[in-house]
C-alpha positions in Angstrom: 47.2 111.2 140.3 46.6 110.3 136.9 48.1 107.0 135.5 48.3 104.8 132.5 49.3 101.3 132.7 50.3 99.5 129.7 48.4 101.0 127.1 48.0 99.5 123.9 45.6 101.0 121.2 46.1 100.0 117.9 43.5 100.4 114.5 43.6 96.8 112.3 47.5 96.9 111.7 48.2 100.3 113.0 49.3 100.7 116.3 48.7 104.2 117.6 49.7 104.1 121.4 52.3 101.1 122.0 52.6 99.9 125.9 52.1 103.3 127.1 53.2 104.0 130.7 52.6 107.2 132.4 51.9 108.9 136.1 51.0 112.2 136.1 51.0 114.3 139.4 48.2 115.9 140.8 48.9 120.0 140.8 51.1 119.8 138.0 50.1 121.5 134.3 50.9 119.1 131.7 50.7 120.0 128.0 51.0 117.2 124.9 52.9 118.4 122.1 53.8 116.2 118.9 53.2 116.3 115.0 49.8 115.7 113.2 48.7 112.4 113.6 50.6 111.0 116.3 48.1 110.0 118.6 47.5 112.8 120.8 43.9 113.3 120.9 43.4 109.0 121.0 45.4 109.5 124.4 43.0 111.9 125.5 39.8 109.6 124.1 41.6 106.9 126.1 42.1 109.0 129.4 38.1 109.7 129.0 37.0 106.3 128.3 35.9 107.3 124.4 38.1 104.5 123.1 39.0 101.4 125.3 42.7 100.1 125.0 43.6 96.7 123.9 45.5 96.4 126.6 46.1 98.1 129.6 44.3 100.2 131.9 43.4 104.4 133.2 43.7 105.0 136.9 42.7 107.9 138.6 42.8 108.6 142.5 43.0 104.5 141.9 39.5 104.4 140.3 39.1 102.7 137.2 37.0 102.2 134.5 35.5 99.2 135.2 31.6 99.9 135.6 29.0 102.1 135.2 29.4 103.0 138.8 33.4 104.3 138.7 32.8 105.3 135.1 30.1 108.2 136.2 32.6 109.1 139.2 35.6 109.5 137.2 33.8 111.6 134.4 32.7 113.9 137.9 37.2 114.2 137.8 38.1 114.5 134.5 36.9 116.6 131.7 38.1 117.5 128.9 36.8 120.1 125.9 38.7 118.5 122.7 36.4 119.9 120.4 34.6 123.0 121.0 31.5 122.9 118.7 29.5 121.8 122.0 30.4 125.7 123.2 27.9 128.0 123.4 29.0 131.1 121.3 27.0 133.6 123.8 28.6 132.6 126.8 31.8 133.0 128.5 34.6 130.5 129.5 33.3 131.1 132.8 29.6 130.4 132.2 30.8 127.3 130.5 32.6 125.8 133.6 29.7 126.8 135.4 27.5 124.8 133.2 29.6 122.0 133.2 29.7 122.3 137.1 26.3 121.9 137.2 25.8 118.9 134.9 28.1 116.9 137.2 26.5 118.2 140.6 29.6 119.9 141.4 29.8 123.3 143.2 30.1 126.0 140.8 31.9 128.1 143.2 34.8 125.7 142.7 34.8 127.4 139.2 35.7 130.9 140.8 38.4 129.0 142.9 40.3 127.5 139.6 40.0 130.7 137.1 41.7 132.5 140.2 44.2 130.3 140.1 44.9 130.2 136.7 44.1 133.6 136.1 
């Protein structure tokens, strides 16, 4: 499970994410929808420890990121693709989370196991 505690993320005056409390559950499909500018992909920097909150604090599976240690094992949980000029245009979606796979020592066979479920 994936939850946010109190998260407070704010830019000199501007306050982007305002005490931000959230559990997602594990097996679920969740999808962030909002207008321009909203704070959508500073949630996700947040979730992947890109930006660090003012306040508050990212669990997951009750890790946090506190050091280098539980920083390198969440990473190995949670990925994310928000900008895809790090894609390879001559491979497939499959070769990608493959590659990925591999840089985190996973098992690319779990790869198989997720586009069949997902289709």
């Amino acid at each position: 499970m994936l939850e946010l505690k109190n998260i407070k993320l704010s830019f000199g005056n501007h306050i982007v994410l305002d005490n931000l409390n959230y559990s997602f559950q594990s097996g679920k499909i969740y999808g962030l929808v909002a207008p321009n500018g909203t704070g959508k992909s500073t949630l996700m920097n947040v979730i992947l420890n890109n930006l660090k909150p003012q306040n508050g604090y990212i669990a997951y599976d009750n890790l946090q990121y506190k050091n280098e240690k539980t920083i390198v094992r969440l990473h190995k949980k949670i990925c994310a693709f928000p900008d895809q000029s790090d894609l390879f245009p001559f491979m497939t979606g499959k070769d990608h989370l493959k590659l990925y796979a591999n840089l985190w020592k996973n098992n690319p066979v779990n790869c198989n196991n997720k586009l069949n479920t997902f289709g």
